[in-house]
VEXROZA-939872 format. One line per 10 residues: number of its first residue (from 0); for each residue x, z, y of C-alpha. Coordinates in Angstrom, 3 decimals. Layout:
% VEXROZA-939872
NUM> X Z Y; ...
This chain:
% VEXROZA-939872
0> 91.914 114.499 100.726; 92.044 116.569 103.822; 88.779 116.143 105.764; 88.944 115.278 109.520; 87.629 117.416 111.965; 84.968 116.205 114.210; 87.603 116.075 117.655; 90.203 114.195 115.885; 87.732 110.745 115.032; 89.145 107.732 116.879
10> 87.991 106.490 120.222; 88.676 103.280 121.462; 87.833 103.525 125.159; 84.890 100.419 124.747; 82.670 102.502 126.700; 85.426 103.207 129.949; 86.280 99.077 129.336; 82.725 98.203 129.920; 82.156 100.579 132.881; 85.486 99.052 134.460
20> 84.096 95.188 133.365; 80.828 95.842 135.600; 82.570 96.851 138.317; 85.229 94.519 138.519; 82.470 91.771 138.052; 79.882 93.327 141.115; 83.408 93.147 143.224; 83.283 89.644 142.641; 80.169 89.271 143.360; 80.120 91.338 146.037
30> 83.035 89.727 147.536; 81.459 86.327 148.039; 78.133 87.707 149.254; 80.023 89.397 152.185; 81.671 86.251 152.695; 79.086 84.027 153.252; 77.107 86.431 154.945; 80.248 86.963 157.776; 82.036 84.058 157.683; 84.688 84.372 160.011
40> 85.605 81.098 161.234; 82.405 79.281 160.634; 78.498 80.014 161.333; 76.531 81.143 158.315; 74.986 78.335 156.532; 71.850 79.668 154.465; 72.039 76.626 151.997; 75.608 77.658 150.736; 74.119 81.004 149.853; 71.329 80.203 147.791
50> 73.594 77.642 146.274; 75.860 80.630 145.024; 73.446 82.598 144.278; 71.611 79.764 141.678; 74.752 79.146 140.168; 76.473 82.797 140.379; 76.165 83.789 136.817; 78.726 80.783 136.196; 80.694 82.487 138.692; 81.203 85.413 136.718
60> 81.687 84.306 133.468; 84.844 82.517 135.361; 85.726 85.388 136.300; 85.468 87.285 133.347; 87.387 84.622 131.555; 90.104 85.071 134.093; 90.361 89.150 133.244; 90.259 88.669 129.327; 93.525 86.414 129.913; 95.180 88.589 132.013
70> 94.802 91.328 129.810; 93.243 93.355 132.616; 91.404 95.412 130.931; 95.133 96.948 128.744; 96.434 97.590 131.653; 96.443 101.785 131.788; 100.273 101.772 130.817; 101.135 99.803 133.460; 102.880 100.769 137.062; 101.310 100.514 140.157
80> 102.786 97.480 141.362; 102.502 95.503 137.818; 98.716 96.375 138.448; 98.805 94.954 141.804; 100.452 91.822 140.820; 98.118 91.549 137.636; 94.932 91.512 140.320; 96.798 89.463 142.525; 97.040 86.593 139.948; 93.549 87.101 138.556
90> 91.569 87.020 142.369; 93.948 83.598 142.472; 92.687 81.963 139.364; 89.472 83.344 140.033; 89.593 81.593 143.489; 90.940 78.329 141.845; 88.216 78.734 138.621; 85.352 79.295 141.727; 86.633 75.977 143.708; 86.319 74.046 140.160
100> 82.524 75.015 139.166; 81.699 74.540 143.121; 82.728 70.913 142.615; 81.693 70.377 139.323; 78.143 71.637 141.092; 76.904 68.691 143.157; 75.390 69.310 146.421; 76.953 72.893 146.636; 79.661 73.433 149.076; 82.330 76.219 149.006
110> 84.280 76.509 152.301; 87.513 77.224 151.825; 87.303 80.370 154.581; 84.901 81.498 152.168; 87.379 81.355 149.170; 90.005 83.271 151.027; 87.563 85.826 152.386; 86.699 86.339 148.986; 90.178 86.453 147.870; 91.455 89.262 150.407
120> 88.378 91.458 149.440; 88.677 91.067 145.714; 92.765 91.715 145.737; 92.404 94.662 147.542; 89.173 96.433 145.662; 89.627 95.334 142.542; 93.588 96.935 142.799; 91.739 100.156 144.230; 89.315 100.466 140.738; 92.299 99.528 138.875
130> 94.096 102.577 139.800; 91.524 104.740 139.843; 90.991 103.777 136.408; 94.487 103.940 135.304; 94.261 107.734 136.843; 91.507 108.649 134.999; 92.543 107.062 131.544; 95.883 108.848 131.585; 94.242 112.023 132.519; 91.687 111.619 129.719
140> 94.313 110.712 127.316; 96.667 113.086 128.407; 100.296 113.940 127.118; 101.168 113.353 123.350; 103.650 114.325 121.224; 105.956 111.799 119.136; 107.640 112.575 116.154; 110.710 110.045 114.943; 111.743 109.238 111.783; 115.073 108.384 111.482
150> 118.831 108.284 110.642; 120.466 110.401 113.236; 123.194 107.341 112.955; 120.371 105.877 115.485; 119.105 109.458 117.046; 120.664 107.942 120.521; 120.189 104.591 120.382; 116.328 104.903 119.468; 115.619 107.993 121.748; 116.648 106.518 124.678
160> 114.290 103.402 123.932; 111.646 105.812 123.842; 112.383 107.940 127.189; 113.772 104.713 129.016; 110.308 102.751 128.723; 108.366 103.593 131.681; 104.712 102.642 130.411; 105.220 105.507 127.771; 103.901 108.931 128.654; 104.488 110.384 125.762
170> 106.611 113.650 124.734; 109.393 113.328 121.902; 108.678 116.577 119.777; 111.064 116.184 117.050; 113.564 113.503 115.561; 113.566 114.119 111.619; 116.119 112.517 109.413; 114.020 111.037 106.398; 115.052 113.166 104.121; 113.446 115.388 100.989
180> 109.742 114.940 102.710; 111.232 116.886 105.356; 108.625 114.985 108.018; 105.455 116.284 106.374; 106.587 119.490 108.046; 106.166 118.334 111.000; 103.311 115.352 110.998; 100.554 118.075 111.731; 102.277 119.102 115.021; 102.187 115.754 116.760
190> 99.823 113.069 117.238; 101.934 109.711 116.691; 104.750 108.570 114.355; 107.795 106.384 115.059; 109.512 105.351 112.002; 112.065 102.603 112.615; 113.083 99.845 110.730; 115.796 101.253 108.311; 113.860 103.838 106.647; 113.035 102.544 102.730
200> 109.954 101.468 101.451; 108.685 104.201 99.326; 109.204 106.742 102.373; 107.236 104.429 104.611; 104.626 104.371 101.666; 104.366 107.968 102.075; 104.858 108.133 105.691; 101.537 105.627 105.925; 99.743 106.997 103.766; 99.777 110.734 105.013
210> 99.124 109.547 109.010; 96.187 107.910 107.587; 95.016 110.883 105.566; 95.339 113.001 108.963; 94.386 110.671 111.257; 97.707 110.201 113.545; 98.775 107.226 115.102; 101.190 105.605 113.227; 104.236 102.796 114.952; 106.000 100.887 112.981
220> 109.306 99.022 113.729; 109.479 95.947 111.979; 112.130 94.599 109.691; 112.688 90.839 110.744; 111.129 89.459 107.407; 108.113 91.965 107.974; 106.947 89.696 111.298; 107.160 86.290 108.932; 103.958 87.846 107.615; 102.125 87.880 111.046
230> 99.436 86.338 111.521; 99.237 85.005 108.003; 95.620 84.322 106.635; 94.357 86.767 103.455; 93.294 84.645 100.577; 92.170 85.070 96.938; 93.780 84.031 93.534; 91.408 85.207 90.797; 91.035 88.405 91.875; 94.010 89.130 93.516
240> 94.612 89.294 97.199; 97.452 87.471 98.742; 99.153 86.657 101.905; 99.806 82.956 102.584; 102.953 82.882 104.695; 103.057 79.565 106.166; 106.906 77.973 106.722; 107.806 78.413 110.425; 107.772 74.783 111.836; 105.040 73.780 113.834
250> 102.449 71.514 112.477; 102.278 68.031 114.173; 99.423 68.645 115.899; 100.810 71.053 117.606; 104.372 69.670 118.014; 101.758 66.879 119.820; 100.018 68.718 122.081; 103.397 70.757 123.531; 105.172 68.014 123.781; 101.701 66.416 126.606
260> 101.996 70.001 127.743; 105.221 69.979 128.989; 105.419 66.419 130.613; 102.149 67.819 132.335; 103.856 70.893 133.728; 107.293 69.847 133.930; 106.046 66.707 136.530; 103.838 69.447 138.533; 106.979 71.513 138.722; 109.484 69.467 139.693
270> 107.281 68.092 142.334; 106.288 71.613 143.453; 109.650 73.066 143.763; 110.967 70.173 145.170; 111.306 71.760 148.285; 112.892 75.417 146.881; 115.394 72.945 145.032; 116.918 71.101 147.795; 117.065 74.533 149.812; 119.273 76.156 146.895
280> 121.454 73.247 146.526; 122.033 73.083 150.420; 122.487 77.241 150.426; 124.846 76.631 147.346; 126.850 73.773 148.956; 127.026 75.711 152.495; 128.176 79.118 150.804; 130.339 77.952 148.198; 131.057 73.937 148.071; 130.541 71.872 145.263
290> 129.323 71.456 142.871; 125.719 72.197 142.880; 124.613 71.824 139.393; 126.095 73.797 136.385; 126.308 72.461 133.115; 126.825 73.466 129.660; 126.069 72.618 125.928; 123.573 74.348 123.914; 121.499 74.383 121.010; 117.807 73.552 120.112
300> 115.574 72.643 117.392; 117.710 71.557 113.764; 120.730 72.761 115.899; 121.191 69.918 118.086; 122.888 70.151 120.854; 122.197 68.957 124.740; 123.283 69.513 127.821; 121.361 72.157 129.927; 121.540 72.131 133.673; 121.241 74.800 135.881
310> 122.068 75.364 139.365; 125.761 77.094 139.944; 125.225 80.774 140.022; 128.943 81.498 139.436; 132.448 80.791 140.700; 133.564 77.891 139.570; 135.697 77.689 136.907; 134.238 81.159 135.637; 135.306 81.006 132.032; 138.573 79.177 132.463
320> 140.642 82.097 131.688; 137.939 84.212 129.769; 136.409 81.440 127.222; 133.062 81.801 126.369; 131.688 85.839 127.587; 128.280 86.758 128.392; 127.167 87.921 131.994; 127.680 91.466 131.951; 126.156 94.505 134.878; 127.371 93.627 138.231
330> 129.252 90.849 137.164; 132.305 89.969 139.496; 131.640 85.868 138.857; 128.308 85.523 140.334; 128.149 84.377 144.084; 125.986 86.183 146.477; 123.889 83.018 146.515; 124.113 83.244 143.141; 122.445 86.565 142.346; 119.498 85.582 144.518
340> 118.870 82.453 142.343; 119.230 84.603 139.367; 116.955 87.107 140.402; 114.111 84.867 141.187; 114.477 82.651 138.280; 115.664 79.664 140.949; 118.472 79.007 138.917; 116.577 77.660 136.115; 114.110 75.089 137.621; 116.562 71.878 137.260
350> 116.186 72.524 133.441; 112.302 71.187 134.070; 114.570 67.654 133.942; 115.240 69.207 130.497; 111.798 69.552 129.483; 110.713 66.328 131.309; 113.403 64.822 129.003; 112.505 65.868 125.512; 115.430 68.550 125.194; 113.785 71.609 125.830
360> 110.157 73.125 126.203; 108.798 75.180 128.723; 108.079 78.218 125.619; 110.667 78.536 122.861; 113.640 80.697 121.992; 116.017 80.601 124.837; 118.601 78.146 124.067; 122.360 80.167 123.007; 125.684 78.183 123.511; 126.865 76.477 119.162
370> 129.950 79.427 119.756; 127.254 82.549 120.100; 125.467 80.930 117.431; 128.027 80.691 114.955; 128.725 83.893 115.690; 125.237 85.699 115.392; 124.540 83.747 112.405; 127.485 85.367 110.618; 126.053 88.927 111.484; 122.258 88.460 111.621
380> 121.540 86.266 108.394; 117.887 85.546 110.107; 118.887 83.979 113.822; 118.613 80.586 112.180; 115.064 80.674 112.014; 114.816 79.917 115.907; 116.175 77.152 115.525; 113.110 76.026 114.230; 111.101 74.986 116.894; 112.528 73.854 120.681
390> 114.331 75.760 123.115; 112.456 76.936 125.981; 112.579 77.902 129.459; 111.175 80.858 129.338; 110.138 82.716 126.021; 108.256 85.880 124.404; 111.830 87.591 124.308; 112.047 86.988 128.135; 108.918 88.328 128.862; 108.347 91.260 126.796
400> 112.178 92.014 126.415; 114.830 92.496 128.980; 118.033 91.043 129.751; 120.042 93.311 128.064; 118.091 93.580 124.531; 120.093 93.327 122.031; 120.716 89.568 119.442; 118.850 91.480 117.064; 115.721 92.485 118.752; 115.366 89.081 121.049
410> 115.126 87.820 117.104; 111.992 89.323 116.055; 110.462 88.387 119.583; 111.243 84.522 118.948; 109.650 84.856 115.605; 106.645 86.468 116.811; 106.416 83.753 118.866; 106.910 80.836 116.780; 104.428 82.991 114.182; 101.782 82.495 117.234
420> 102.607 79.527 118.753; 99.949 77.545 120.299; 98.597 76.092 123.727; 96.540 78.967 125.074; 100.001 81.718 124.077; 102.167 79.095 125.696; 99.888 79.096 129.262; 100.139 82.962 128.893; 103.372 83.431 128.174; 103.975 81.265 131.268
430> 101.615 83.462 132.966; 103.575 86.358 132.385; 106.751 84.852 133.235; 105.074 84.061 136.526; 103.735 87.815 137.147; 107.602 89.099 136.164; 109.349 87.114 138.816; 106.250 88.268 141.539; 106.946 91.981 140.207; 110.878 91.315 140.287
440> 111.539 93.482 137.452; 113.321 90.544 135.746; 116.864 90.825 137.037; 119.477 88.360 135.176; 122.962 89.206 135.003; 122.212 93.621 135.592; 121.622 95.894 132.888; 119.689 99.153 134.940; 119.095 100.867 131.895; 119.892 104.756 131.995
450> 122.394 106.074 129.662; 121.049 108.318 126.932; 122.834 111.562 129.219; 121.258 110.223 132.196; 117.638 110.083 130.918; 118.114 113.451 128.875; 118.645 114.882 132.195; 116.171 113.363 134.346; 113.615 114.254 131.688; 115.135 118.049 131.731
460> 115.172 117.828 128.501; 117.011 120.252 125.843; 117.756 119.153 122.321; 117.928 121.940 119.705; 119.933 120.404 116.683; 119.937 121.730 112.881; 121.122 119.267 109.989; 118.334 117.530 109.339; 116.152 117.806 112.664; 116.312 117.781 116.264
470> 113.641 119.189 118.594; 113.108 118.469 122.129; 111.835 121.402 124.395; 110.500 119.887 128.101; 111.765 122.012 130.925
C-alpha cells in the first residue's frame, strides 16, 4: 500500500469553524451590550443590563442553536448574497429565540428597540465575518482538479452540471471513459473523483478502493436503489454485518406528528398571507378577469387523486388546444401577473387550504398530474416510490434542485427525503424554501441554465479529445 505523505493527511477545517463560532457568538454578544448601553429611543435602564448579563450565557446557546440549523458554519461554497440572506434569517430567529428566554425569564425586560438594535448590528457584522471567512477558506483551499469517470454518451450532459454549478470552484482536468483501468492513469494528477451513476460495480470497487489508497476525494452519483440504503442503521447477525433497510412509509408516529404540524402551520399561514392573497386575487382579477383560482387534479399518497388549487398564473384556457405540456423557458401562457406570482412562490399559498384539508403536506414530493405519472412510471420503474408518503408544498427536490432538473434526478431527491423524514428536516426544509424565495434564485416556469457551448466558452475552456479521454486546458 502506497504510504501517504505528510501534506496530503485530511483536514477538516474544525479549527477555522471554531475561530468563526467565537466570533459570531462575541457579535452577539456584543450586539446587545451596545444596545442597551445606547438605546436610541429610550434612556438606559441599568436593571435591563445586569438582567442580560445574568442570563447571557442562555443567550448564546440560542444563538448557537440558531447557526447549527442554518448550516452557517457550511457556508464557504456559497455566493455572497445566499450568505447575506443565511445571516439575515439567523439574526431573525436569534431575535425571536432572545424575545422567548426574556419572557420565559421573569422580572427581566427586553425592549423591543433593543431587539432591533441588536438585529441591525448583528445582520450587518456577522455578514462582514462571513465573507471574510468565505475569502479566506477558498484561498486556503484553493483550486482543485476533477477527474470524471464516464461514458462519453454523457461527456455533455455531466460536464455542464459540473461547470454550470456556481458553488463549485473546481477545475475539470480530464473526462476518462471507464475503460481498461484507463483512470488509474490519471487519479494521481487530480485531487477529486466524479464517477456517475452508470459506471458498473466492479469498476467503482476499484475506483474506491484506489482514492482511498491515495487519499483523493472521492463523489459518488447514486443509482436510485443506492439512496434506499440511506440512513439505514448497521446491525449484527452472528457475525455478519448488515444493513437494515427499513420500507419507505412513515411510521405512525410520525404520520401523527406531520399531520399536528401542518394544521399548526397551515392556520398561521393562511392567516398571515391573508393580506398578500386578497392583493393577488384583486391584481389577477384587474389584469386579466376571472377566474382567480386555478385548478387541477393530481396525485398523492397510494395515488389518490385531489384537486390542487392555485392561483391563475396562465391564460385561461392554456391547455385547450395543447393537452397536458409542462411550462417550458419564457413560456408564452403565463400572464405578466402571472410570472410575478410564480417567481415569489405567491401562486402556491391557496394550496395551504390543501394542507389545512388533509390532501397535501407542507414537505413531500411535489404532487405530478395521474397523465405525467403514467407516463414516468413507464420510463423510470422507481417514481412510484413517492407516492409513498403525501404530496407537499414545497420539497427537498425544490430546494436543493431547480426547476428544470430532470424526472429522474427530482426522484432520488424525494427519496432522500422520505429516507430522512422527520419534524426537525421538515422545519428546515421549510427554512430553506423560505431563504430561496428571499434570495430569488427560485424562478418557476425559466430554465437559465447555460448551454454546454455557452459555459465552455465563458470558462475559456479548450477540450483536447483522443478515444478514450478528454482533457480540459484553462485559458
Amino acid at each position: 500500500m502506497k504510504k501517504l505523505k505528510k501534506s496530503s493527511y485530511k483536514k477538516d477545517g474544525l479549527f477555522l469553524k471554531a475561530i468563526e463560532a467565537f466570533l459570531y457568538l462575541g457579535i452577539i454578544h456584543l450586539s446587545y451590550v451596545i444596545s442597551f448601553k445606547f438605546e436610541l429611543l429610550a434612556p438606559y435602564d441599568a436593571r435591563n443590563f445586569i438582567a442580560y448579563h445574568d442570563n447571557a450565557y442562555w443567550f448564546l446557546i440560542g444563538a448557537y442553536v440558531v447557526f447549527i440549523f442554518n448550516s452557517v458554519f457550511k457556508t464557504a461554497k456559497k455566493s455572497l448574497t445566499e450568505n447575506i440572506v443565511i445571516m439575515f434569517m439567523s439574526t431573525t430567529m436569534i431575535a425571536v429565540v432572545s424575545m422567548a428566554i426574556a419572557f420565559m425569564s421573569r422580572g427581566f425586560a427586553l425592549p423591543r428597540t433593543v431587539v432591533f438594535q441588536a438585529f441591525v448590528i448583528q445582520w450587518v457584522l456577522l455578514s462582514l465575518v462571513k465573507c471574510c471567512f468565505v475569502k479566506l477558506v477558498n484561498k486556503i483551499r484553493g483550486t482543485k482538479r476533477m477527474l470524471i469517470v464516464s461514458e462519453f454518451d454523457r461527456f455533455e450532459e455531466v460536464t455542464r452540471k459540473v461547470l454550470s454549478d456556481k458553488r463549485n470552484a473546481d477545475q475539470i482536468a480530464y473526462f476518462v471513459r471507464p475503460v481498461d483501468g484507463l483512470y488509474l492513469d490519471y487519479i494521481d494528477q487530480v485531487d477529486k473523483i466524479l464517477i456517475t451513476e452508470d459506471i458498473p460495480a466492479s469498476l467503482k470497487n476499484d475506483i474506491i478502493s484506489h482514492c482511498i489508497v491515495l487519499d483523493k476525494s472521492l463523489y459518488i452519483v447514486p443509482r436510485t436503489f443506492e439512496i434506499a440504503i440511506y440512513n439505514s442503521e448497521i446491525i449484527q447477525i452472528s457475525d455478519y454485518l448488515a444493513f437494515r433497510v427499513d420500507t419507505l412509509h412513515l411510521s405512525v408516529e410520525k404520520q401523527i406528528i406531520k399531520r399536528i404540524v401542518d394544521i399548526t402551520i397551515s392556520v398561521i399561514g393562511i392567516v398571515l398571507a391573508s393580506p398578500v392573497m386578497l392583493v393577488a386575487a384583486i391584481a389577477i382579477i384587474v389584469t386579466d378577469g376571472r377566474p382567480v383560482f386555478f385548478t387541477q387534479e393530481r396525485a398523492t399518497i397510494h395515488n389518490k387523486t385531489f384537486k390542487l388549487v392555485k392561483f391563475r398564473s396562465m391564460v385561461k384556457d392554456a391547455e385547450k388546444d395543447t393537452g397536458a405540456i409542462w411550462a417550458m423557458e419564457n413560456d408564452s401562457r403565463v400572464t405578466k401577473v402571472g410570472k410575478f406570482l410564480r417567481r415569489f412562490w405567491i401562486d402556491e399559498l391557496p394550496q395551504l387550504y390543501n394542507v389545512l384539508k388533509g390532501d397535501m403536506s407542507m414537505v413531500g414530493p411535489r404532487p405530478e398530474r395521474p397523465v405525467f405519472i403514467e407516463e414516468f412510471s413507464e420510463t423510470i420503474p422507481d417514481f412510484h416510490y413517492r407516492m409513498t408518503v403525501k404530496a407537499g408544498v414545497t420539497g427537498l427536490a425544490q430546494v436543493l434542485g431547480k426547476y428544470s432538473t430532470s424526472p429522474e434526478n427530482k426522484i432520488k431527491f424525494d427519496l432522500m427525503y422520505i429516507r430522512k423524514a422527520g419534524f426537525m428536516y421538515d422545519i428546515k426544509i421549510i427554512a430553506e424554501t423560505v431563504k430561496k424565495i428571499l434570495i430569488g434564485t427560485l424562478k418557476r416556469g425559466e430554465n437559465k441554465d447555460l448551454s454546454y457551448d455557452e459555459l465552455l466558452y465563458s470558462n475559456e475552456i479548450e477540450i483536447i479529445a483522443s478515444e478514450k479521454t478528454k482533457k480540459f486546458i484553462y485559458k
